[in-house]
C-alpha positions in Angstrom: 87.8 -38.2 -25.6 86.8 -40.2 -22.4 88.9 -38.0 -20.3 86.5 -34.8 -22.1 83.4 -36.8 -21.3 84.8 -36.9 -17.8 85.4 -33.6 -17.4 82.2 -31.8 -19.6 79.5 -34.7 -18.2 79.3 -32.4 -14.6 79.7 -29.2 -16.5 76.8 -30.8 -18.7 75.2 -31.9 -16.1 75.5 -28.5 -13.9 74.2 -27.0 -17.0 71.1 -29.2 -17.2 70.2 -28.7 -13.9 70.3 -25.0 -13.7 68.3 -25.3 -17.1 65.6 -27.2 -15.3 65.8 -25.1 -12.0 65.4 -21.6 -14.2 62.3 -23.6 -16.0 61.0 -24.9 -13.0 61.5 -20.8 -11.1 60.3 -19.5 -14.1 57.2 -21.5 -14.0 57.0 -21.5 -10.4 56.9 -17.9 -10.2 54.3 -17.9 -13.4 52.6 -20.2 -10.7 52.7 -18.0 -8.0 51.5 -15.0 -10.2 48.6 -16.9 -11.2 47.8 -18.1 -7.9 47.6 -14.3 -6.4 45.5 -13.6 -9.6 43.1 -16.1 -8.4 43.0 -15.5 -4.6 42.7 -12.1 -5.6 39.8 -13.0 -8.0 38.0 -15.3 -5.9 38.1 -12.0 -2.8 36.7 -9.5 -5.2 34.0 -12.9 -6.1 33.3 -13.3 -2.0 33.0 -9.7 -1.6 30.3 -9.3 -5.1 28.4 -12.4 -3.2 28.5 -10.7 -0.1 27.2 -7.3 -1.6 24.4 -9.4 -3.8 23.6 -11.2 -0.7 23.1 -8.2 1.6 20.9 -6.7 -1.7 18.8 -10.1 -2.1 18.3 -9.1 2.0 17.3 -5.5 1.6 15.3 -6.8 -0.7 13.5 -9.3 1.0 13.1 -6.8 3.9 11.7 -4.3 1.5 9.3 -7.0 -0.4 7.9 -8.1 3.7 7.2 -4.2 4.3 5.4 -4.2 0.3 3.2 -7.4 1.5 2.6 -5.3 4.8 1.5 -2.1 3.2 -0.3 -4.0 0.5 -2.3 -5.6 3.0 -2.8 -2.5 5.4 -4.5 -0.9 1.8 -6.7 -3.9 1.1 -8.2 -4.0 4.9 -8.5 0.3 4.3 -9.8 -0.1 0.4 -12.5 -2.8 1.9 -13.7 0.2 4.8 -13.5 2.5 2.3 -15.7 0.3 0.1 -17.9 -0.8 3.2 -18.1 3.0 3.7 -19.2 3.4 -0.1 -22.0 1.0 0.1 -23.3 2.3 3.1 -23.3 5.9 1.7 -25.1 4.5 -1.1 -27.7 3.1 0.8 -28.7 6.3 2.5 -28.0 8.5 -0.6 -30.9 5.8 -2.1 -32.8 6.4 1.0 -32.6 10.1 0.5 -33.2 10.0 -3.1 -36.7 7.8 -2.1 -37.7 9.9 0.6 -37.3 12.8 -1.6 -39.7 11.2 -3.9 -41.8 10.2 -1.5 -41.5 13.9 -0.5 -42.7 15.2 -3.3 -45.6 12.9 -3.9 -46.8 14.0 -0.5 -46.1 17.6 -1.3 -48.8 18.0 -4.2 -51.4 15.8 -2.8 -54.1 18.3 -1.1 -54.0 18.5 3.1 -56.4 16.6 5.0 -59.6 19.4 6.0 -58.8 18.8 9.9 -55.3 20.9 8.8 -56.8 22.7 6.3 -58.8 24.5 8.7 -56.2 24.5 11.5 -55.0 27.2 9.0 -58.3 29.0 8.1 -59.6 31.7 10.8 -61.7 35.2 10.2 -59.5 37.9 10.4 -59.3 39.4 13.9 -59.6 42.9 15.2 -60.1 42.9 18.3 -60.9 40.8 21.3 -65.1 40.5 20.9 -64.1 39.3 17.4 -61.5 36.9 19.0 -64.3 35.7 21.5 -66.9 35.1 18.9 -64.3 33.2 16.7 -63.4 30.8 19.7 -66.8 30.2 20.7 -68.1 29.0 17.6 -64.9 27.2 17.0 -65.4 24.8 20.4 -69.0 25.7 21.2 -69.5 24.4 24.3 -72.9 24.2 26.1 -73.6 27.2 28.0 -74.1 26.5 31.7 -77.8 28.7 31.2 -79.3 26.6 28.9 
């Protein structure tokens, strides 16, 4: 039996060791398989971070030219407004001079206009002279 031992304990041993070295390539190679998975997984990872990262900068970018244009409208809402008031203050101007306007129109015209307005109807020079010199009589050089 010793002499069977002798000659099976290699054989055995062989047999072990190719057991072991087919575990150990067969997890090895499950290994490996798992490693490309994750290499693989940990590109596609760089290149979503690189693609959200670029985004997150077109977005700051875009937020920048927002705040820009934002402001640009406040400084051309605060001259439109500016431009509102002012228009408001003339349109209250007019609206008082109007009033004013009208006040003035049906109050009576001081006499020194009235008669500005008021002369004898004219037909003919003589009639024109007459009318003048009673209008600015002025001391005849005779008297």
């Amino acid at each position: 039996m010793q002499l069977l031992q002798n000659k099976l304990l290699p054989w055995l041993l062989l047999l072990f060791m190719a057991i072991c070295f087919s575990f150990s390539y067969s997890h090895n190679q499950q290994l490996r398989i798992k490693y490309r998975q994750l290499e693989d997984d940990k590109q596609e990872l760089i290149e979503i971070i690189d693609y959200k990262n670029n985004e997150l900068l077109e977005l700051g970018d875009q937020y920048h030219a927002n705040e820009q244009k934002l402001i640009e409208q406040k400084n051309q809402l605060q001259a439109v407004d500016a431009l509102n008031r002012q228009y408001q203050q003339q349109l209250e101007q007019l609206i008082n001079e109007n009033q004013q306007l009208l006040m003035w129109s049906d109050t009576d015209l001081p006499d020194v206009i009235k008669r500005l307005y008021t002369r004898p109807e004219i037909k003919g020079s003589e009639d024109y002279k007459n009318w003048m010199s009673s209008r600015n009589a002025l001391l005849s050089s005779h008297e």
